[in-house]
C-alpha positions as CSV (number, residue, x, y, z in Angstrom):
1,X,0.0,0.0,0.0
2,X,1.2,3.4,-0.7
3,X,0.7,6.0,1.9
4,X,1.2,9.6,2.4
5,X,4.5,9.1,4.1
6,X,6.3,5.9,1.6
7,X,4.3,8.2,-1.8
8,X,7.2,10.5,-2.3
9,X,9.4,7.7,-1.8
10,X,8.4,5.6,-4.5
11,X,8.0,8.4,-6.9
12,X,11.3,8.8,-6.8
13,X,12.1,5.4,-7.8
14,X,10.2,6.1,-11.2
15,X,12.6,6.9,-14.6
16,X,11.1,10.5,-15.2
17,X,8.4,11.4,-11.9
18,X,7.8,14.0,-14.2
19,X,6.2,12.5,-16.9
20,X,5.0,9.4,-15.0
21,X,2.5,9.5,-12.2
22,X,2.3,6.5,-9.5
23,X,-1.0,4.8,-8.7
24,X,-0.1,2.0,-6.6
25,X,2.4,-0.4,-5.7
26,X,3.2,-4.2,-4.5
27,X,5.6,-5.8,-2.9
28,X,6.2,-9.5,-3.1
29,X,9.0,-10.9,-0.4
30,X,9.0,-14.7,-0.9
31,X,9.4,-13.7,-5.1
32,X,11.8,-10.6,-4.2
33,X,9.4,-8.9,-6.5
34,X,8.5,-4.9,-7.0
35,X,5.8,-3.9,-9.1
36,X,4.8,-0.5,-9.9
37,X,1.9,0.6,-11.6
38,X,2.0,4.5,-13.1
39,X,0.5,6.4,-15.4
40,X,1.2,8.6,-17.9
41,X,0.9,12.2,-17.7
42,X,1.2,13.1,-21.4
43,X,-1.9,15.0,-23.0
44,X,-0.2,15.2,-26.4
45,X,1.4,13.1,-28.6
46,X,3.6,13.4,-31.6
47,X,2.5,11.0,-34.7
48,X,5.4,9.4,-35.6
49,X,4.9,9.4,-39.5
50,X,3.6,12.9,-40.1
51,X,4.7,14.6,-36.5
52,X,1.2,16.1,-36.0
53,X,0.7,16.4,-32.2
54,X,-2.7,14.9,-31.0
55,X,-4.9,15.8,-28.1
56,X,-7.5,13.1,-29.2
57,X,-7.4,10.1,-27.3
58,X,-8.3,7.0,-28.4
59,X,-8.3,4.3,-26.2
60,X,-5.4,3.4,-23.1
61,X,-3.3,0.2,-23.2
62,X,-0.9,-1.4,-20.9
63,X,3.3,-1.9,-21.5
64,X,5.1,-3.8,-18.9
65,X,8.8,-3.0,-18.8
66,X,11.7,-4.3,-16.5
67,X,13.4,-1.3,-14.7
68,X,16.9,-1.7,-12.5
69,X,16.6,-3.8,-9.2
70,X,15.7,-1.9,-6.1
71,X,18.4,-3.2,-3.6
72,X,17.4,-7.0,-3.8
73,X,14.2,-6.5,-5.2
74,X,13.5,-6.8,-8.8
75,X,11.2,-3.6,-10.0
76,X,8.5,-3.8,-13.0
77,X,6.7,-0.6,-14.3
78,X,3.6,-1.6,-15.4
79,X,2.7,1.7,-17.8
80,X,-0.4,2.8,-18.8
81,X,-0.2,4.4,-21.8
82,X,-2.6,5.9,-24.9
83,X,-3.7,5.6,-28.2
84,X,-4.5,9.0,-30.7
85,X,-6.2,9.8,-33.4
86,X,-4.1,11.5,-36.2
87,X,-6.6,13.7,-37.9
88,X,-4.2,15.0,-40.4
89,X,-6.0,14.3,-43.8
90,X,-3.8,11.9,-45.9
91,X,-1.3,10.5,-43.2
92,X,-1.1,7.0,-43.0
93,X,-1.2,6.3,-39.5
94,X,-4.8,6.7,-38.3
95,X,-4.0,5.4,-34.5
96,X,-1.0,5.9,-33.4
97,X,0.8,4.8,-29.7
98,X,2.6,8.1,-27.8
99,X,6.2,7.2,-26.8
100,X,7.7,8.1,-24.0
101,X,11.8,8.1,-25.4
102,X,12.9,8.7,-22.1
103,X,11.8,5.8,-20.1
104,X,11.5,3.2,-23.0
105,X,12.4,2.8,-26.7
106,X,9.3,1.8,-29.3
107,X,8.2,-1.9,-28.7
108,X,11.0,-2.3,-25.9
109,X,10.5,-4.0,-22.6
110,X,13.1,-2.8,-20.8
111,X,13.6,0.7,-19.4
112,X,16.5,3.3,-21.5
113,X,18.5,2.7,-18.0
114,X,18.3,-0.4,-17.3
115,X,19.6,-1.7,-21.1
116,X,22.3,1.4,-20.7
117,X,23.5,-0.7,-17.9
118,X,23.2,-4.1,-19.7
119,X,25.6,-2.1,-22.3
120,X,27.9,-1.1,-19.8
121,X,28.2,-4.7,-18.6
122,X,27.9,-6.2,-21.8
123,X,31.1,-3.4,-22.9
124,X,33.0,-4.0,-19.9
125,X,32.6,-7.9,-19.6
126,X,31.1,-9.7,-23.0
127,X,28.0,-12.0,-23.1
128,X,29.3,-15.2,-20.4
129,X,30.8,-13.3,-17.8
130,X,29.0,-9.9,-17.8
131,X,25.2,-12.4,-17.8
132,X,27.0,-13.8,-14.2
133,X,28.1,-10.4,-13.0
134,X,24.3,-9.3,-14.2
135,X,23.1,-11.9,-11.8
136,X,25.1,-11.1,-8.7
137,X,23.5,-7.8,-8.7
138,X,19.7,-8.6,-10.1
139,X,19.7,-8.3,-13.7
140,X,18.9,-11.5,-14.7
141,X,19.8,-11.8,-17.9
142,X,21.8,-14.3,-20.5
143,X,24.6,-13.8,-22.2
144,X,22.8,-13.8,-25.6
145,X,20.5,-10.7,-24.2
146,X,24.2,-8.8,-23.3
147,X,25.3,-10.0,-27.1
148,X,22.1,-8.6,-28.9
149,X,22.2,-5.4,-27.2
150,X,25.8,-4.7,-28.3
151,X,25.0,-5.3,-31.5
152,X,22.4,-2.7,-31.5
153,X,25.1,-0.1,-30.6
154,X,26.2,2.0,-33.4
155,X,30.0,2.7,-33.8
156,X,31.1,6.4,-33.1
157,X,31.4,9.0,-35.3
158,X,35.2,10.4,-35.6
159,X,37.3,13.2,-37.3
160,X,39.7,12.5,-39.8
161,X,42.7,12.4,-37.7
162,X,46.0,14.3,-39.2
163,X,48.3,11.7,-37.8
164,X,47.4,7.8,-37.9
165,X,49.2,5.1,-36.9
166,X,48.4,1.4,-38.0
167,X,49.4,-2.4,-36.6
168,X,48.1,-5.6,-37.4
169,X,46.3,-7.8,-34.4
170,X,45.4,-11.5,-34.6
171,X,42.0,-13.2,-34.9
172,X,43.8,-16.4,-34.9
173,X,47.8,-16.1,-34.2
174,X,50.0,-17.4,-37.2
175,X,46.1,-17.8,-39.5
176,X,44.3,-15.0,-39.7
177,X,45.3,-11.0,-38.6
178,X,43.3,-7.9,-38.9
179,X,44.1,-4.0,-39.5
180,X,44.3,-1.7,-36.0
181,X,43.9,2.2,-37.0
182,X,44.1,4.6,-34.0
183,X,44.4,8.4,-33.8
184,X,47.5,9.5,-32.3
185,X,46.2,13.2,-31.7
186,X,43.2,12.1,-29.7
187,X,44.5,8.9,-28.0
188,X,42.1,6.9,-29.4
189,X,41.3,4.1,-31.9
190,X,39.2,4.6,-34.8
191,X,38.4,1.4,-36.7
192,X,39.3,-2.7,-37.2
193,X,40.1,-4.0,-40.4
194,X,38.4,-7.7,-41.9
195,X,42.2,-8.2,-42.7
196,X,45.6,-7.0,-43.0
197,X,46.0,-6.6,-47.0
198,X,47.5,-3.3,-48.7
199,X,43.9,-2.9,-50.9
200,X,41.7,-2.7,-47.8
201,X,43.7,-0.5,-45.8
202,X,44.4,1.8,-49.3
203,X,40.4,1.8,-49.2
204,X,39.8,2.9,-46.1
205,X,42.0,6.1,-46.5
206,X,40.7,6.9,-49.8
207,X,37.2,6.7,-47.4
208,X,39.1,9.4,-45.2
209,X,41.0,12.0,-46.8
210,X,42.6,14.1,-45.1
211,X,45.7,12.3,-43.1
212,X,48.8,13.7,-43.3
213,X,51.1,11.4,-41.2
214,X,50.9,7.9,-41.4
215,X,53.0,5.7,-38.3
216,X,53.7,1.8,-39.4
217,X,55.6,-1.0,-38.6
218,X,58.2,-2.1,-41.6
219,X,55.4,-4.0,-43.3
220,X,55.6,-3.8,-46.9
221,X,52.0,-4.5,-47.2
222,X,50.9,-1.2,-45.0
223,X,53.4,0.6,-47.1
224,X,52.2,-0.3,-50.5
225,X,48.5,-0.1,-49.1
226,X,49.8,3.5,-47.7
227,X,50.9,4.9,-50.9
228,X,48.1,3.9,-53.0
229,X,45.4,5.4,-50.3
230,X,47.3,8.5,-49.4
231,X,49.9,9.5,-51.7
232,X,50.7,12.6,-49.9
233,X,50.7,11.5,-46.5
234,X,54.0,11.4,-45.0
235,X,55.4,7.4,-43.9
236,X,56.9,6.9,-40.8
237,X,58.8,3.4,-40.0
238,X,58.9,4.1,-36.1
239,X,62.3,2.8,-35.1
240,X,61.4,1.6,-31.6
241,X,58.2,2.0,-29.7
242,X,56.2,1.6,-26.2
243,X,56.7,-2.1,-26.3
244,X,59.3,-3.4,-28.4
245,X,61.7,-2.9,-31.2
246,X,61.2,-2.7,-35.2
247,X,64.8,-1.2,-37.0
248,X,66.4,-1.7,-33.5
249,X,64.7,-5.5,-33.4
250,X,65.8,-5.9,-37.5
251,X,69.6,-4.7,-36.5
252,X,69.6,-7.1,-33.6
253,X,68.2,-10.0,-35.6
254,X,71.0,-8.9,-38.0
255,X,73.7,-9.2,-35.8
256,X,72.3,-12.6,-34.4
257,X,72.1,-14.4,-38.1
258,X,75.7,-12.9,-38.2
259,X,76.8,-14.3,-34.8
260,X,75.1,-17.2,-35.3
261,X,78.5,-18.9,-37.4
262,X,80.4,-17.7,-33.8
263,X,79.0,-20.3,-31.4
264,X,82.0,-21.6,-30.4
265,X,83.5,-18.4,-30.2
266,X,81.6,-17.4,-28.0
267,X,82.0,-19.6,-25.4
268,X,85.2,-19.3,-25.2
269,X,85.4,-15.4,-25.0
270,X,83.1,-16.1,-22.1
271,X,84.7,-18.9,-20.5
272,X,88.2,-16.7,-21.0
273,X,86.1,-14.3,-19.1
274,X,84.9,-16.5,-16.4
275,X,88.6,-17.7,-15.3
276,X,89.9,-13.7,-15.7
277,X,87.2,-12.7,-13.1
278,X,87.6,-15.9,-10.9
279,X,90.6,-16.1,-7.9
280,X,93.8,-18.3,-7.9
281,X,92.4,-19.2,-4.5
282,X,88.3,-19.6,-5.8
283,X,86.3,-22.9,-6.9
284,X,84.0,-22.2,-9.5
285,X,81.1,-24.4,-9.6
286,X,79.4,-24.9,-12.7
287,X,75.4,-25.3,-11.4
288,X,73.9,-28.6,-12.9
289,X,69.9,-27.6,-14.1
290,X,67.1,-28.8,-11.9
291,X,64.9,-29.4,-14.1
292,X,62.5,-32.5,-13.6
293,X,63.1,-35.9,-16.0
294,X,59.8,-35.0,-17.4
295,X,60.4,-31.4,-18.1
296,X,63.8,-32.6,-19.9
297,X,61.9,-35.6,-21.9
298,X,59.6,-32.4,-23.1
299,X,62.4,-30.5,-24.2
300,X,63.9,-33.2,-26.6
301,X,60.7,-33.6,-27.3
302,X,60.1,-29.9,-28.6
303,X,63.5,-30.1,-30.1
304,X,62.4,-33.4,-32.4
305,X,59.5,-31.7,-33.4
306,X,61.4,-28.5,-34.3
307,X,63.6,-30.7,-36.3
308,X,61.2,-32.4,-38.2
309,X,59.1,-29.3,-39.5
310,X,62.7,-27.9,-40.2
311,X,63.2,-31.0,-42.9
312,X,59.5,-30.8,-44.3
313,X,59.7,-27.2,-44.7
314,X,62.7,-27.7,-46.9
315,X,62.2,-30.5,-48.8
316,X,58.8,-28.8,-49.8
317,X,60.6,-25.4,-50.4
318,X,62.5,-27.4,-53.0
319,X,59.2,-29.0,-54.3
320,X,58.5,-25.5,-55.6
321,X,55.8,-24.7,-53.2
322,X,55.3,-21.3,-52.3
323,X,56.0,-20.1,-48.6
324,X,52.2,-19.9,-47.9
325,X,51.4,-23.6,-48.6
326,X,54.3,-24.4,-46.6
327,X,53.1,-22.5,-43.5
328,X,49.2,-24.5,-44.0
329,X,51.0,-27.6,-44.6
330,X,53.2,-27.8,-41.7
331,X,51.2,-25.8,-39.3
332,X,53.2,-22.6,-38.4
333,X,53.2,-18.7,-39.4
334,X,54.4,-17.8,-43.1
335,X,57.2,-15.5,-40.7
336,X,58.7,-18.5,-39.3
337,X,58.7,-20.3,-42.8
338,X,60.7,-17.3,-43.8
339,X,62.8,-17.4,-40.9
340,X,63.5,-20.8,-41.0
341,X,64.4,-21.0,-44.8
342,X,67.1,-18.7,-44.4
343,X,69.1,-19.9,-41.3
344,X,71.2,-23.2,-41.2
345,X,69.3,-26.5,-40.5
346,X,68.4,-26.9,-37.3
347,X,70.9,-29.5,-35.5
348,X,69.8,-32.8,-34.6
349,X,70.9,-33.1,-31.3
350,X,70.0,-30.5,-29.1
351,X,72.7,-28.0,-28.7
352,X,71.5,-26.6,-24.9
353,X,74.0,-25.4,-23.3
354,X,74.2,-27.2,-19.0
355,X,74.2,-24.2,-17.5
356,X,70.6,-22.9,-18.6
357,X,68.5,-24.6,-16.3
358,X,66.9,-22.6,-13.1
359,X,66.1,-23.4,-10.0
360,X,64.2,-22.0,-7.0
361,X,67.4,-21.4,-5.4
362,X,69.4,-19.0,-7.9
363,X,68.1,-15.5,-5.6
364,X,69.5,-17.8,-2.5
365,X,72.6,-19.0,-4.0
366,X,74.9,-16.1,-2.9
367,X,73.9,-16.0,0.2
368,X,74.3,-19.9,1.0
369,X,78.4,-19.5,-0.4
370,X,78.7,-17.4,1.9
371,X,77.6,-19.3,5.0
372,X,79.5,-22.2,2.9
373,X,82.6,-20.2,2.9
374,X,82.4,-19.1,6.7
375,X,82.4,-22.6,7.6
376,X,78.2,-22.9,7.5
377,X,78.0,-26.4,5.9
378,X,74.6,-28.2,8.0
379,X,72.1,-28.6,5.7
380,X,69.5,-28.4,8.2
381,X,71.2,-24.6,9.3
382,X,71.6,-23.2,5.7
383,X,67.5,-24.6,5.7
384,X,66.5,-22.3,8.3
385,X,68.0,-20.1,7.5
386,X,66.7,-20.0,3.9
387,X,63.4,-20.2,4.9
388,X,63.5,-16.8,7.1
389,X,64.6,-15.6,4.1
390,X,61.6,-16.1,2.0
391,X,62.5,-19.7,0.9
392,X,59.9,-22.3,-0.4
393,X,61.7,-24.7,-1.9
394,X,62.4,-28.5,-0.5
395,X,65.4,-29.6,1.2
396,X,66.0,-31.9,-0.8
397,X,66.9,-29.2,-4.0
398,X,69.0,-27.5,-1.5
399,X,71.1,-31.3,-0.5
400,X,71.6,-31.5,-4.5
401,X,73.2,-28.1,-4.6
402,X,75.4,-28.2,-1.5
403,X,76.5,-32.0,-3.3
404,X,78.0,-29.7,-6.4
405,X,80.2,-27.5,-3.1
406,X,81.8,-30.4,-2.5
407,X,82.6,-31.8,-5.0
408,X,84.2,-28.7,-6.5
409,X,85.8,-28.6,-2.9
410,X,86.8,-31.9,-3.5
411,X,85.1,-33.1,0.0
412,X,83.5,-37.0,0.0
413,X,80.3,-36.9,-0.7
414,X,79.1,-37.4,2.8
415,X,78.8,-35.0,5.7
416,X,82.6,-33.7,6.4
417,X,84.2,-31.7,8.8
418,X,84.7,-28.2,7.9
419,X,88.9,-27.3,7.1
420,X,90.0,-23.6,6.8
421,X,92.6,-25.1,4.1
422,X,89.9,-25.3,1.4
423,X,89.5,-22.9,-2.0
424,X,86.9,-20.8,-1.7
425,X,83.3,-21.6,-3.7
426,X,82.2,-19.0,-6.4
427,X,78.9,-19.9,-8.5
428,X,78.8,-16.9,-11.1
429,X,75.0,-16.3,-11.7
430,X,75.3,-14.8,-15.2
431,X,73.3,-15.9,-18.4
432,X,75.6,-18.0,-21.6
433,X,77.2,-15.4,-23.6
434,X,75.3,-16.9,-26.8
435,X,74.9,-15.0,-30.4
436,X,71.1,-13.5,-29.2
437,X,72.7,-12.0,-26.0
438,X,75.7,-10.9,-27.9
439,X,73.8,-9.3,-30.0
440,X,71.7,-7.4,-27.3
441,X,74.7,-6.2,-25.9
442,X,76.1,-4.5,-28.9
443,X,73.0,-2.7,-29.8
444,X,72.3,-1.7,-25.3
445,X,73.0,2.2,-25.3
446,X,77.0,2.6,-24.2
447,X,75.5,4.4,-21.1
448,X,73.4,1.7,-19.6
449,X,76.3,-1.4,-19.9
450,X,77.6,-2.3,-17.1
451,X,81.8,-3.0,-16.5
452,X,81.1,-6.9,-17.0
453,X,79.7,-6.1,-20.9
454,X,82.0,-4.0,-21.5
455,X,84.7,-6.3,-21.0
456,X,82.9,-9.1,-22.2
457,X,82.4,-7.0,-25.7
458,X,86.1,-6.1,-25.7
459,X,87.1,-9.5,-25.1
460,X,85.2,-10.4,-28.1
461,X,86.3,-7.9,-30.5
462,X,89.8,-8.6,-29.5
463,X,89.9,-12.3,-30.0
464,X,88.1,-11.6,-33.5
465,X,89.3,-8.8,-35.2
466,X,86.8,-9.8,-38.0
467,X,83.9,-8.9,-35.6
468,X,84.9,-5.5,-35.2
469,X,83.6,-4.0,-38.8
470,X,80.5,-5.7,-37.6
471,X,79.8,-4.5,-34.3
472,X,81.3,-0.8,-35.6
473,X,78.4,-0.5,-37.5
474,X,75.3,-1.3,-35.5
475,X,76.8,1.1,-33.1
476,X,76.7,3.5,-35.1
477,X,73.6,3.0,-37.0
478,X,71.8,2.3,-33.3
479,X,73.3,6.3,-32.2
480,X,71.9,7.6,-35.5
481,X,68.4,6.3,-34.5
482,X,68.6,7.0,-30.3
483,X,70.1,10.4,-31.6
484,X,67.7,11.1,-34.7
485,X,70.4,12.3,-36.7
486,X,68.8,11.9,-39.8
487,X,72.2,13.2,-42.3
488,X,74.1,10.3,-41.2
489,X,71.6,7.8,-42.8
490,X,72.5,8.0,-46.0
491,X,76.5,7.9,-45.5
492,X,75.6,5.1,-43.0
493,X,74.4,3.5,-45.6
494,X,76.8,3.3,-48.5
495,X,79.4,2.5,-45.9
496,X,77.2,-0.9,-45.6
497,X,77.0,-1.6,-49.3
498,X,81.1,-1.0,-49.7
499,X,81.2,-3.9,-46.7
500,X,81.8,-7.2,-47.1
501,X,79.1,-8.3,-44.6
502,X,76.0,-9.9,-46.6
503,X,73.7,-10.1,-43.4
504,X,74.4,-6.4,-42.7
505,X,73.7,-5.3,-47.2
506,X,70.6,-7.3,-47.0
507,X,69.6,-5.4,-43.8
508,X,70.5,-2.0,-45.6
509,X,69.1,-3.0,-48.5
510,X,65.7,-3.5,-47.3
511,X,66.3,0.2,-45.5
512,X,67.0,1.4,-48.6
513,X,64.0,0.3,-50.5
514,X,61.9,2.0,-47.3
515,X,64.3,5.2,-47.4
516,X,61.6,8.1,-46.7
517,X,60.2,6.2,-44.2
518,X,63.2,5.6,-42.2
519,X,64.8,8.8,-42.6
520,X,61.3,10.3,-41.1
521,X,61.5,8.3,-38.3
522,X,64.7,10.3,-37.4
523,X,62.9,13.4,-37.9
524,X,59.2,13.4,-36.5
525,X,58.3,13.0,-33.3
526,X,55.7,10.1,-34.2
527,X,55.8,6.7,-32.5
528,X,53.7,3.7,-32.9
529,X,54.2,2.9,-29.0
530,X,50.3,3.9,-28.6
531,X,49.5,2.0,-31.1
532,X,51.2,-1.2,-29.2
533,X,49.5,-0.1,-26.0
534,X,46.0,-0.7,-27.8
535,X,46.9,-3.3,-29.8
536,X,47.5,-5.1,-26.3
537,X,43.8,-3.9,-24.8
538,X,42.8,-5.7,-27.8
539,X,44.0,-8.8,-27.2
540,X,43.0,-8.6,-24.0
541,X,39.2,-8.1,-24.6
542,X,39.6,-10.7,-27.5
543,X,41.1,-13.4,-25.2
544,X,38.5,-12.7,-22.6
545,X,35.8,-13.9,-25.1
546,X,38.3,-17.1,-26.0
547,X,38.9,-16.2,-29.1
548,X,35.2,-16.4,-30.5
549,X,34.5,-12.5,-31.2
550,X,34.1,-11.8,-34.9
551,X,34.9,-8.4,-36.1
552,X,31.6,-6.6,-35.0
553,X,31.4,-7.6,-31.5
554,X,35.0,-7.3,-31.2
555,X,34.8,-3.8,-32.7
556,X,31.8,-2.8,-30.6
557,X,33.5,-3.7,-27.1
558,X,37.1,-2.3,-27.9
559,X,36.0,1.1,-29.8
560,X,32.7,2.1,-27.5
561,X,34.5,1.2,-24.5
């Protein structure tokens, strides 16, 4: 019952009290059910074919409409509405229904706020989990109703932005990519593209004249769909970003096809290295990985596999087939085809080094050779103490590690007495010097290497004179970029082609071919690093729907949002 007291109350629970006028009310507690019945206070209405407003009424009918819950209570309006007469001579409509476009839409039956909060859900969380967040607070609705009313939502209008930077996201990694578009003015993305192919990104700038700056990636496909949709718009390659590397990444990957010939090299720079930083009077233990018998048997496992797509991509490559078919025959990306076709076979025994396995105790390690050292040698002591220190692991991986002291202490492998005549223990935590960290190293900023690269890079060079023309010049090509000192491009370049390096002329040659947008890179302040940023909102939104979205869902819940 509504009284004079709980009236004003419930009025205020209405969409627009202003338009709608309360009657009565009920409550039921065992359903957790509110129903209010209102009426209309509208004394025109607006024809909605001619527009002619009507005071004639014709009859009164009843709309039921679900409105937002009411703390635990579920609340129905129960409207009653009415019919006019259109007496303008010659319109169709000779009854018409008024609306009421505040509280409900034509033919709807649900209020305009309780669907804008099924779109905020529906935005926010997709059709599964947004219908169970709906239910927890009483909005019972399925995942389909979240679905359909997303798909209602129209995608916003935008201004041709003046600078426009573009990236490819997957549908499905390594099968099928699409086109991202954002507007690095605003901060905001614009559109998604069916695909990644130079025609439908040409068409959707010839759609939208006006951009003067266009920031890319090193795709060949964007460029060519770039100049054929805006020829006047000014390329950027970016050379590094936000999130990762593109000319720095392709000068690094450079340097590792290059380094790759060095293995051997390598490890005995670093192993020089090792024994130059290591004590007459020091024990270096060389730490044995942990790893389980199963995680092992996976590795040669992976390493089999990776062997065997290596020999079918070849012997189809020299079947003619084209680098596509090869990719949908053997089940990987067309990139790694690519890859793979132009590196040396891959080995077929695995070539991991021993010292790459981890173990729970690494952030420990230094710490236990120094209780070692001191004398410290129970293992139930160094456990202890361990575990105060934030330790989890067993005792047992602790026993296996303090067996590797001894023995490079040359103790039996049983409990011993501690002697003060022993060599000190040293376990050097410090990742292989392989051709990918090499390479990392030479193109790190001079400022931000430590003593230990330094020397480690010196060592190198000095061991292998042949190195140094190498390393010379992604140094300097890696300052011309961190410096944007775009007139030393082009004299960077012919220094390349006079080389005798054919990693490093392919890598300049495909700069070359790329020239304006390169050189701009150096120039503008334009970076694709926003671009990256959404590109990585939009696989998380795509992952939270597994996968499943198709472009216009997808497109509704990463633009409207």
């Amino acid at each position: 019952m509504i009284t004079t007291q709980t009236r004003p109350f419930f009025q205020q629970l209405l969409p627009d009290s202003s338009k709608l006028q309360l009657e009565h009310c009920e409550l039921d507690t065992e359903e957790q059910q509110l129903t209010l019945s209102v009426l209309s206070t509208q004394h025109l209405a607006k024809c909605p074919v001619c527009g002619t407003r009507s005071a004639r009424t014709h009859s009164r009918y009843q709309r039921t409409l679900a409105d937002l819950p009411c703390v635990y209570f579920k609340l129905t309006l129960t409207v009653q509405v009415s019919k006019f007469f259109c007496d303008t001579p010659g319109c169709i409509r000779r009854i018409f229904t008024e609306r009421i476009p505040e509280i409900a839409a034509p033919w709807a039956r649900e209020t305009v706020r309780l669907v804008q909060r099924l779109e905020a859900i529906g935005l926010a969380l997709g059709g599964a989990a947004g219908a169970r967040l709906s239910h927890q607070v009483g909005t019972e609705v399925c995942g389909s109703t979240l679905l359909n009313v997303l798909a209602k939502l129209p995608l916003p209008e935008f201004e041709v932005p003046k600078i426009l930077g573009v990236d490819d996201f997957a549908f499905r990694k390594g099968q099928q990519y699409g086109t991202l578009l954002v507007d690095l003015e605003r901060h905001c993305p614009l559109a998604l593209l069916a695909d990644r192919k130079a025609e439908t990104l040409a068409q959707w700038l010839a759609q939208h004249p006006g951009v003067e700056v266009l920031s890319r990636d090193r795709s060949a496909t964007y460029r060519r769909g770039m100049n054929e949709g805006a020829p006047n718009a000014v390329q950027v390659s970016h050379p590094y970003c936000h999130r990762g590397f593109h000319l720095m990444q392709n000068l690094q990957e450079t340097l590792e096809k290059l380094l790759n010939g060095y293995s051997s090299q390598l490890k005995a720079v670093e192993e020089q290295w090792r024994q130059a930083k290591t004590s007459p009077e020091t024990v270096v233990v060389i730490a044995l990985p942990t790893a389980t018998v199963d995680a092992q048997a996976q590795a040669l496992a992976n390493h089999q596999r990776r062997v065997e797509q290596d020999q079918e991509m070849r012997r189809l490559h020299q079947q003619q087939w084209t680098q596509r078919a090869i990719a949908e025959a053997v089940g990987v990306s067309e990139r790694t085809v690519q890859r793979r076709l132009k590196s040396p076979e891959v080995a077929k025994t695995s070539a991991r080094r021993a010292t790459l396995g981890r173990s729970i105790l690494d952030p420990y390690k230094s710490r236990i050779l120094a209780c070692w050292n001191d004398g410290i040698q129970e293992t139930s002591l160094l456990m202890v103490f361990l575990q105060q220190q934030g330790y989890t692991g067993s005792e047992r991986t602790l026993m296996r590690y303090l067996k590797q002291l001894r023995e490079a202490q040359g103790l039996p492998p049983k409990r011993a007495l501690w002697t003060s005549g022993l060599a000190k223990v040293s376990d050097p935590q410090l990742p292989p010097f392989t051709a990918r960290r090499a390479s990392f190293l030479i193109v790190k900023s001079e400022s931000h290497r430590d003593t230990e690269e330094v020397d480690l890079l010196a060592r190198l060079v000095a061991a292998h004179p042949d190195l140094n023309e190498a390393v010379e010049l992604a140094q300097e090509f890696s300052q011309l970029l961190r410096q944007r000192k775009a007139e030393g491009f082009e004299p960077w370049l012919m220094k390349v082609f006079k080389s005798k390096l054919k990693t490093f002329r392919a890598f300049a040659k495909s700069l070359f071919e790329d020239y304006a947008a390169v050189r701009a890179s150096m120039v503008l302040e334009v970076s694709n690093g926003m671009v990256e940023g959404f590109n990585n909102r939009l696989k998380m939104v795509k992952r939270q729907m597994y996968g499943r979205a198709g472009l216009e869902l997808l497109s509704k819940r990463f633009i409207v949002a």
